[in-house]
C-alpha positions in Angstrom: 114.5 109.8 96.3 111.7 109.5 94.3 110.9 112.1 91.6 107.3 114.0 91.0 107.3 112.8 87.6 108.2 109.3 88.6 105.4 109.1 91.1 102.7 110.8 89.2 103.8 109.7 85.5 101.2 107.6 83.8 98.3 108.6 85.9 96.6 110.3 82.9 96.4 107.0 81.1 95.0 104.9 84.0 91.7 103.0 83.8 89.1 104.5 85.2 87.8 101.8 87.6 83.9 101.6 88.7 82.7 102.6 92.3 82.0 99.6 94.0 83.1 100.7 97.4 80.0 103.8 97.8 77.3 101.1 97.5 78.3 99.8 100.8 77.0 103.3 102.3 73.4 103.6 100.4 74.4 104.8 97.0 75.3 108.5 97.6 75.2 110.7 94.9 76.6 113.5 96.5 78.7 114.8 99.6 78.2 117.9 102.3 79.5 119.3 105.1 76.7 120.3 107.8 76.1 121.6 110.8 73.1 120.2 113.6 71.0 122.8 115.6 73.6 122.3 118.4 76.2 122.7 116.9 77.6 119.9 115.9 79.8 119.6 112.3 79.5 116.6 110.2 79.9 115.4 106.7 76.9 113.8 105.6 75.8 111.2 102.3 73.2 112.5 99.9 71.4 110.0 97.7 69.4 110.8 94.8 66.0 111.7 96.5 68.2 113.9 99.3 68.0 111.4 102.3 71.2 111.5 104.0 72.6 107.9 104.1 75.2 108.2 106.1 76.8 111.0 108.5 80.6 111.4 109.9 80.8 113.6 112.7 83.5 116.7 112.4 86.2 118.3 115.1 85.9 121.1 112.8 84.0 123.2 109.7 84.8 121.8 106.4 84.5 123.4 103.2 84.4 121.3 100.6 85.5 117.2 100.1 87.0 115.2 97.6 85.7 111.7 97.2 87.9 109.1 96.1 86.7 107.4 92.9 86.1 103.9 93.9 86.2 103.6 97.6 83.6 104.7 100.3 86.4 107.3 101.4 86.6 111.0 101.5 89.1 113.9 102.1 87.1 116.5 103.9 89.4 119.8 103.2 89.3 123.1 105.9 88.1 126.5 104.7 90.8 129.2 104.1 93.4 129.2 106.0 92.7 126.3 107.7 95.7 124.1 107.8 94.3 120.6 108.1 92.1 117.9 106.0 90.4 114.7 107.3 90.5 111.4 105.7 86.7 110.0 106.2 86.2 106.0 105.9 82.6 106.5 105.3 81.8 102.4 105.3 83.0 102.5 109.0 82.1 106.0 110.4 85.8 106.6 111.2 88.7 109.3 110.7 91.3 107.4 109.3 94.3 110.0 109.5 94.3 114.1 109.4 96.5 115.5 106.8 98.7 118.9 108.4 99.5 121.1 105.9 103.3 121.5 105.4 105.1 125.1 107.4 104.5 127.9 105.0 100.9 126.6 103.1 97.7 126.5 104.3 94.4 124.9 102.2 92.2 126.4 100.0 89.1 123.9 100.8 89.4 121.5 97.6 91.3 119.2 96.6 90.7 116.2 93.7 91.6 112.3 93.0 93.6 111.0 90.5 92.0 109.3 87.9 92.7 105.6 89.6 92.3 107.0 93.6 96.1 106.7 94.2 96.9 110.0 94.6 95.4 113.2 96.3 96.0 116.7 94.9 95.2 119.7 97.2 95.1 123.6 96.4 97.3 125.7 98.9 98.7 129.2 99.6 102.6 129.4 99.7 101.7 132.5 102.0 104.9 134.2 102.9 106.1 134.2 98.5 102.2 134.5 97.8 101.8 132.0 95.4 99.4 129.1 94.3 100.8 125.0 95.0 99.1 122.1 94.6 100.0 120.0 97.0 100.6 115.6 96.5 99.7 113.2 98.6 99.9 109.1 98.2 97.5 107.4 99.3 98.7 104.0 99.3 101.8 105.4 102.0 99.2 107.0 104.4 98.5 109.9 102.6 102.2 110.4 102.6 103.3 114.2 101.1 105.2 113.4 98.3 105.4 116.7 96.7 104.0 119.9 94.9 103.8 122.0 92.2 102.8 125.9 91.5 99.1 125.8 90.7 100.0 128.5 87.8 98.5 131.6 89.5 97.1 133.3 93.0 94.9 131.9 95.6 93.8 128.4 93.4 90.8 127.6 95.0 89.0 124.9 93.0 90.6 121.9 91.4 88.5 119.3 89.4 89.8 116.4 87.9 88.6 116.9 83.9 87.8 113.3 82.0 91.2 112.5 80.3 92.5 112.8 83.6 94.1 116.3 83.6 93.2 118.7 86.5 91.7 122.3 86.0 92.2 124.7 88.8 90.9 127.5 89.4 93.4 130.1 90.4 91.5 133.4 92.1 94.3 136.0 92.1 93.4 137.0 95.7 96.7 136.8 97.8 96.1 136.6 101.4 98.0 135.7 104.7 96.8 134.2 107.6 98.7 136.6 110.1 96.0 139.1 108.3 93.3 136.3 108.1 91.0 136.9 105.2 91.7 140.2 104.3 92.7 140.9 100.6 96.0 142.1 100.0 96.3 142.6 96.2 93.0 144.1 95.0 95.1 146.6 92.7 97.1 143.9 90.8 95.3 140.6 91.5 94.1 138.6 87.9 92.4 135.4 87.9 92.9 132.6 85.7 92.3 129.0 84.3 94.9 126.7 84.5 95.1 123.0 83.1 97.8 120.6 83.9 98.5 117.1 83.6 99.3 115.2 86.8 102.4 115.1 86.6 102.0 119.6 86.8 103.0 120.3 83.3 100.8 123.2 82.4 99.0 122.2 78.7 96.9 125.3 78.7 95.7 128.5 80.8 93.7 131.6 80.2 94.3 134.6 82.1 91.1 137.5 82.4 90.7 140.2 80.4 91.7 143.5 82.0 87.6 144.4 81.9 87.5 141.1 84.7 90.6 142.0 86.0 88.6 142.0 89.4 86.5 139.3 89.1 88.4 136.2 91.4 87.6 132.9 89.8 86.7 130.3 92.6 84.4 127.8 91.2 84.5 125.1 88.3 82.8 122.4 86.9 83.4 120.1 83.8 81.2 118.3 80.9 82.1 114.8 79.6 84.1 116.8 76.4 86.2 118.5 78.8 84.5 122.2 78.6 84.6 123.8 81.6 81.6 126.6 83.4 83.2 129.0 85.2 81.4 131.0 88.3 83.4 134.3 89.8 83.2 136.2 92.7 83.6 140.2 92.0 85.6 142.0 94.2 85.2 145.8 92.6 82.4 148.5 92.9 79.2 146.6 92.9 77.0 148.6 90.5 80.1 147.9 87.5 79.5 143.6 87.7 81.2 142.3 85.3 79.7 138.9 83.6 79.6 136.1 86.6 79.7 133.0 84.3 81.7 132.1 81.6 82.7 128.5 79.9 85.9 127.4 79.1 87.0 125.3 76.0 90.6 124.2 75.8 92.1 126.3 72.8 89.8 129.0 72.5 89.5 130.6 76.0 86.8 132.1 77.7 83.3 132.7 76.5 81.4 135.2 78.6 77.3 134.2 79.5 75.8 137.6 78.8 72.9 138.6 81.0 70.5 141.5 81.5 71.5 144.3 83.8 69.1 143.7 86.3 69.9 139.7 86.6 72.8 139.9 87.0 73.0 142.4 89.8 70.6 140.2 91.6 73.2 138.0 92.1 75.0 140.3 94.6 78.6 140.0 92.3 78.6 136.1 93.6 78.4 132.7 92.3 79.0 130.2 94.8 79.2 126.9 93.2 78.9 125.7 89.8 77.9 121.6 88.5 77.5 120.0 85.0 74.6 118.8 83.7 74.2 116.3 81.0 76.3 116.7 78.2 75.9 120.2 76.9 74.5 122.8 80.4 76.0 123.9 83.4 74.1 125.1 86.7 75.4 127.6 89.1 74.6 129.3 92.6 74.5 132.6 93.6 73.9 131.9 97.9 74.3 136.3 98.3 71.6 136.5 95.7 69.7 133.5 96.4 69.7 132.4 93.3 70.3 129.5 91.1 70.3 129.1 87.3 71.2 127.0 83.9 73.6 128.0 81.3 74.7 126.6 78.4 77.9 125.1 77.2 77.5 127.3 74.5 77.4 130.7 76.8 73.8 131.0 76.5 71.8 132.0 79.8 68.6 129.2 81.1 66.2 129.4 83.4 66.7 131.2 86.9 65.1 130.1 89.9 64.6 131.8 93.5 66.2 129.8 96.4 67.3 131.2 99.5 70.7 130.9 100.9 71.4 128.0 98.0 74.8 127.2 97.3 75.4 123.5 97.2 74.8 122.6 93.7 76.1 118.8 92.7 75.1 116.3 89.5 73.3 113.2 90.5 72.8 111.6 87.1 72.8 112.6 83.3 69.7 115.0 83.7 69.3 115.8 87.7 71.4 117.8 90.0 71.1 118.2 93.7 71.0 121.7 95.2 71.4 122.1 99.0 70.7 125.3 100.9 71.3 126.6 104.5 68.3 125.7 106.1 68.7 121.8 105.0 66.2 121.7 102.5 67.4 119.6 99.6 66.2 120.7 95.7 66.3 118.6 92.3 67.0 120.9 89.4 65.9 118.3 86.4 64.5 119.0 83.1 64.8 123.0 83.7 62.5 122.9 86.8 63.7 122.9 91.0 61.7 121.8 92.9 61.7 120.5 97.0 63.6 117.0 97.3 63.4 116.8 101.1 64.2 118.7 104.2 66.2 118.3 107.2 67.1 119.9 109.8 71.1 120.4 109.2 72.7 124.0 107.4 74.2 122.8 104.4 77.9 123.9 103.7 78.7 125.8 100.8 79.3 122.6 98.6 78.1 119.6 97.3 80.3 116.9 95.9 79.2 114.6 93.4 79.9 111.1 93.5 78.9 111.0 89.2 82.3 111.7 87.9 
């Protein structure tokens, strides 16, 4: 039988090999799930002035996807606790196979590539013991689950592939069931962290909250070229004592906190919904609740802030632009510290954007 460490040993030190396979689809820069006026799901292809290039239809609402790293080919993942993920040939228009979650998990609504596109990692909830997995699949044997390992905490939501080819997950501290659906079950004990792994599941460094944070869940993640890594939480505690939303990560010294005024950061409604690099030194994140979006730096400082309703989508297109997708299907480019209207279409963007620049 073949080992984890066996299958997954080496990945770290692949080549990282040039996408080819996304030009066959109109050069997409980013990925989203979306919903029609009737209805109707779909994952559709941004490109870098928001025209959607291509468009899969969905039996279901996804969350989030994970694009493979050279191929025109993506792994559309279900929201919490949804139990299945679709494997998307977006050259042909076609599902290719559905992944099932294995008895006693259910997804989280991310997953992430290996470095070289031969293996699929996938946050889950080991429901009944209440614990984080990340779950393996090979690609090359169908998407074939070859194993898992503990994700290092609670509730991982996000997992991001950094550049050396580790993975850095985001571990929430919520537990939840699905015979109880969404409901929280350990708001008096949960405590978020950071986790970093290599892919083989050896954890090479993790930062738990401070006891001030000790309600503030952890969900979303993004990395710069160096490997820092912006942080965006969700607060789960009495909504007039917000702790700070943002925070950036650098391996070996922890967590630095983005400090902001009292009355900012309350207009954010104690949510950040997604979180993208930009360049080489900022981050950008997305409050949807308070209709916000905004730059920080890698160095915890606090950009500009713009107005945007029901944003969330938030994905880097190049060096200097990002996308940013809201709810009514208008598409934005944050570039140079401005945002302003890309296009508009008449689809609800889903809560995430995926970005083909990584």
């Amino acid at each position: 039988m073949t080992t984890r460490r066996a299958v997954l040993g080496g990945l770290a030190a692949s080549a990282f090999l040039p996408k080819t396979g996304w030009s066959q689809v109109g050069e997409p820069v980013a990925l989203s799930a979306a919903q029609r006026p009737d209805g109707a799901l779909s994952l559709v292809g941004l490109d870098a002035q928001g025209t959607i290039v291509f468009e899969i239809p969905l039996s279901a609402r996804g969350h989030a996807a994970a694009a493979h790293p050279t191929e025109a080919e993506a792994v559309a993942i279900a929201r919490r606790p949804g139990r299945f993920a679709v494997v998307l040939d977006c050259a042909e228009g076609r599902v290719r196979t559905t992944l099932e979650a294995p008895d006693g998990r259910h997804f989280y609504g991310h997953a992430a590539f290996s470095r070289d596109g031969k293996y699929l990692f996938t946050t889950e909830n080991a429901f009944e013991k209440g614990e984080g997995r990340v779950g393996i699949w090979d690609r090359s044997a169908g998407f074939e689950r070859v194993g898992e390992v503990s994700s290092g905490g609670i509730g991982p939501h996000e997992i991001i592939r950094l550049p050396d080819g580790a993975f850095a997950i985001a571990n929430g501290g919520i537990r939840t069931h699905p015979a109880t659906g969404r409901d929280k079950l350990n708001l008096e004990t949960m405590r978020a962290n950071l986790t970093v792994m290599t892919p083989d599941g050896e954890i090479t460094d993790q930062k738990q909250l401070p006891e001030l944070h000790q309600l503030n869940s952890l969900r979303h993640i993004a990395a710069l070229p160096d490997g820092r890594i912006g942080c965006g939480f969700q607060w789960q505690g009495d909504p007039f004592e917000v702790p700070a939303l943002l925070a950036v990560f650098e391996k070996g010294k922890g967590l630095a906190f983005v400090d902001m005024d009292e009355p900012d950061l309350r207009s954010l409604n104690a949510y950040i919904g997604s979180v993208a690099a930009i360049g080489l030194d900022g981050f950008i994140a997305s409050s949807p609740r308070g209709g916000k979006v905004m730059a920080f730096g890698a160095d915890g400082s606090l950009g500009k802030s713009f107005s945007a309703s029901d944003v969330c989508g938030v994905a880097s297109s190049a060096k200097t632009q990002t996308l940013v997708t809201d709810g009514s299907g208008q598409v934005y480019v944050f570039e140079r510290q401005n945002l302003a209207r890309l296009a508009q279409h008449d689809r609800a963007f889903d809560n995430h954007l995926v970005s083909l620049n990584s």
